[in-house]
C-alpha positions in Angstrom: -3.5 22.6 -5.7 -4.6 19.4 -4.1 -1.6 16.5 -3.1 -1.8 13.3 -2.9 0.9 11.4 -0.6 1.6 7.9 -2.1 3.1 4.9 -0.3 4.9 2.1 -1.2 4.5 -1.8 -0.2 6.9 -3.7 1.8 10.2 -4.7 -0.3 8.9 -2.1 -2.8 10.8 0.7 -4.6 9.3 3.9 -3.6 9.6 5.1 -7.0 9.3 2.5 -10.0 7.0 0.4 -7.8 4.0 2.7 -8.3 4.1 2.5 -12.2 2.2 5.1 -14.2 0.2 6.2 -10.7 2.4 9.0 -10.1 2.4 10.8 -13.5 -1.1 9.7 -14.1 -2.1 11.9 -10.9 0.1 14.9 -11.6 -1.4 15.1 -15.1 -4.7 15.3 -13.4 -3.4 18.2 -11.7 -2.2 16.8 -8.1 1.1 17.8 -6.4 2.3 13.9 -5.8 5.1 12.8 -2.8 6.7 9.5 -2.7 8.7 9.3 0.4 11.0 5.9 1.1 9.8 4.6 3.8 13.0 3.3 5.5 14.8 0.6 4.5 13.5 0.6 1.4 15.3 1.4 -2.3 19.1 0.6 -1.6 19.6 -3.3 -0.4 17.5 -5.8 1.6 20.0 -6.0 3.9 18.8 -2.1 5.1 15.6 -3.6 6.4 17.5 -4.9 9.6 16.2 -3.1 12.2 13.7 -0.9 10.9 10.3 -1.2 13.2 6.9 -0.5 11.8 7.0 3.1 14.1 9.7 3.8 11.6 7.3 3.8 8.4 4.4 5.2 10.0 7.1 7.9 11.6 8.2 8.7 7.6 4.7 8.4 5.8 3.5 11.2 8.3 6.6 13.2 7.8 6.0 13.1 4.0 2.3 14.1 4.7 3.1 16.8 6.9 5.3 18.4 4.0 2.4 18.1 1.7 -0.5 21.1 1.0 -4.2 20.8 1.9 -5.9 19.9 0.7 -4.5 15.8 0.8 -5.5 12.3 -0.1 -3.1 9.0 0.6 -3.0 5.9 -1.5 -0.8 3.0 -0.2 -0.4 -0.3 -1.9 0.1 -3.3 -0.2 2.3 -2.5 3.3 1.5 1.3 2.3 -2.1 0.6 2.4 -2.3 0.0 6.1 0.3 3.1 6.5 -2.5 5.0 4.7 -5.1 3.9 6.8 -3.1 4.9 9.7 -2.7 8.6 8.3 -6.7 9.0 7.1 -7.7 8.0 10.8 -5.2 10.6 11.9 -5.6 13.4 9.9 -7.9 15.7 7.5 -7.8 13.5 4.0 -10.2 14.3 1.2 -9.8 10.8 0.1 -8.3 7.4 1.0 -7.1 4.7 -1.8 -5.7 1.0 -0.6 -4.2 -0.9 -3.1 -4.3 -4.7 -2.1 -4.2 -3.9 1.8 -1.7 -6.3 3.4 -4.2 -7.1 6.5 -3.1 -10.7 6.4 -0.8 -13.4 4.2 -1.5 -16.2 2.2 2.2 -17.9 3.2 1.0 -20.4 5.7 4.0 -19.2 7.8 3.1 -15.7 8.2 1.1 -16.5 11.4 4.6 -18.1 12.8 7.3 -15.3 11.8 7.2 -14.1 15.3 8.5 -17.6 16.3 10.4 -18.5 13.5 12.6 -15.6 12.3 15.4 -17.0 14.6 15.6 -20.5 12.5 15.1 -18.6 9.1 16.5 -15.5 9.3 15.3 -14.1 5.7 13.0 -15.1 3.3 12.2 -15.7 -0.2 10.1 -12.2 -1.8 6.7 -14.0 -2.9 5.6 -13.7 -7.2 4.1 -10.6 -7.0 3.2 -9.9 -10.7 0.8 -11.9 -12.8 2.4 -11.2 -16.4 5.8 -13.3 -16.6 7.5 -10.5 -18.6 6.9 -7.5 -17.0 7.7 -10.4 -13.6 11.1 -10.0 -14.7 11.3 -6.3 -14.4 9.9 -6.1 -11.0 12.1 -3.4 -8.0 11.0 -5.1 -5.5 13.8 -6.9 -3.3 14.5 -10.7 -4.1 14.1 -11.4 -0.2 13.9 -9.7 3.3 14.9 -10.1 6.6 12.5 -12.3 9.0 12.5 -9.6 11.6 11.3 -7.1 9.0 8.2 -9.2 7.9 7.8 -9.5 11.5 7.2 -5.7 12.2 4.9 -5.8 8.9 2.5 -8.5 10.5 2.7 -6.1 13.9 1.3 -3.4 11.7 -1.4 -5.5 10.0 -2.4 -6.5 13.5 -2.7 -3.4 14.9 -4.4 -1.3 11.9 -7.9 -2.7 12.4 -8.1 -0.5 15.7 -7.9 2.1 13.3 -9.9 1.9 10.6 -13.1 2.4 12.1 -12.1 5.8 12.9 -11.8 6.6 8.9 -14.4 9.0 7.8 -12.8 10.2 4.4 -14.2 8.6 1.5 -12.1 5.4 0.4 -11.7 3.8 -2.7 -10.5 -0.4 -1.7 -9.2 -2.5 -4.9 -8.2 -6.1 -4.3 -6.1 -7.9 -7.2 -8.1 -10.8 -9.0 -4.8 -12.8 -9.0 -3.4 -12.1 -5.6 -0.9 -14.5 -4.3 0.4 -12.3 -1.8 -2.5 -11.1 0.2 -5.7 -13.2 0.2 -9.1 -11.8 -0.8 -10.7 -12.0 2.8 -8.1 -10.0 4.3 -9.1 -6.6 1.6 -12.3 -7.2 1.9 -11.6 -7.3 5.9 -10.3 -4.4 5.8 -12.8 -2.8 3.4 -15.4 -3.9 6.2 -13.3 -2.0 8.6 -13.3 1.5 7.3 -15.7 3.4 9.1 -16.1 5.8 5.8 -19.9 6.8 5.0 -19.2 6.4 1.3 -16.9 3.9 0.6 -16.3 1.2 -2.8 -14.4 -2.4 -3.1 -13.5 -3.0 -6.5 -11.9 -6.2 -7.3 -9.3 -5.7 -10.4 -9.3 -8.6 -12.8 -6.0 -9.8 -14.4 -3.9 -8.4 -12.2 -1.4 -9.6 -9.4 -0.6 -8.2 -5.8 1.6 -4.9 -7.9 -1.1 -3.9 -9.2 1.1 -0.9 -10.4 3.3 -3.3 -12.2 1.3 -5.3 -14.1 -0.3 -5.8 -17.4 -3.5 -3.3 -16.4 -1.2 -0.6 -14.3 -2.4 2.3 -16.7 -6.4 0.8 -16.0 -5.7 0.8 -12.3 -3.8 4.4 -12.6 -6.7 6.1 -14.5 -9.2 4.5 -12.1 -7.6 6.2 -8.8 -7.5 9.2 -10.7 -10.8 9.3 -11.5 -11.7 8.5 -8.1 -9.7 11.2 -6.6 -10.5 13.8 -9.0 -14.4 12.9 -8.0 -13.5 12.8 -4.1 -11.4 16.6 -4.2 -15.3 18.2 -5.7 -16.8 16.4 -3.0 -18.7 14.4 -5.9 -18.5 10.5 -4.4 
């Protein structure tokens, strides 16, 4: 049985953040793993201290405990994770959800600097639909330092995606007010994969997993990993 190691943004619920992906993929027939990556699922206040070695350090733990053959799909912070582990490894198939590889906050450039005079910040509206909004896992804020190991990570992954070969599936969110369209499609540019697609998901916010067209966006990764395990993309 193929697997599929899936990986969670940054704030995110390792769990309820991925929506209907994860039973969407089993019934498909994939054996599915969604590690924590730490700091993540308890409190905000568990971020403190957790470097971006850490995440990479669990995401290739979980992959490691996973059969061949494998395919990753990260959203968001997990996207770049996934990058890391389809440069690394064997993977049959790669699948970024809204790639953090840069911010629209206009202060994201100055966490570095700044996380001393504003040592946590606000989690930004991640979710189009104002109803399912309400329902979102992710952590109401974060610790400066935290976001700062997130933009080290998004600095440091385009050294790495050149040297993906597996096939990748990029989707960007139509409504994004996390992670600016030039920074997916930047990283869609990156990948060094021969066959490679950028789709851009219309009404739908930075979760894509969470909002009003989760089950569309579910069915689509399906579809394209079902295609990329027969070699058929």
């Amino acid at each position: 049985m193929a697997s599929v190691l899936v990986l969670h943004g940054f704030t995110s619920h390792p769990v309820r953040t991925m929506g209907p992906l994860p039973e969407v993929l089993r019934a498909a027939g994939f054996e599915v793993a969604q590690p924590a990556l730490r700091g993540h699922g308890t409190r905000p206040e568990d971020l403190a201290g957790v470097r971006y070695p850490d995440w990479l350090e669990d995401a290739r733990a979980a992959w490691r405990g996973l059969p061949a053959p494998r395919a990753v799909v990260g959203l968001s912070m997990g996207g770049l994770l996934a990058a890391w582990l389809a440069a690394e490894e064997e993977a049959f198939a790669l699948v970024a959800l809204a790639p953090a590889l840069g911010f629209r906050n206009p202060l994201a450039g100055l966490a570095p600097y700044l996380h001393w005079l504003i040592p946590r910040y606000r989690g930004e509206s991640s979710i189009l639909d104002p109803e399912l909004r309400k329902q979102s896992p992710n952590y109401p804020w974060f610790p400066s330092r935290a976001f700062v190991e997130l933009k080290k990570l998004a600095d440091r992954t385009p050294a790495v995606l050149p040297r993906v070969r597996a096939p990748a599936l990029v989707v960007a969110a139509e409504h994004d007010r996390v992670v600016p369209r030039a920074a997916v499609e930047r990283y869609y540019r990156g990948l060094g994969s021969p066959s490679k697609r950028l789709v851009i998901q219309e009404g739908s916010g930075h979760d894509l997993l969470l909002d009003r067209r989760a089950e569309e966006v579910s069915k689509r990764v399906a579809a394209f990993l079902e295609a990329a395990r027969k070699g058929a993309v």
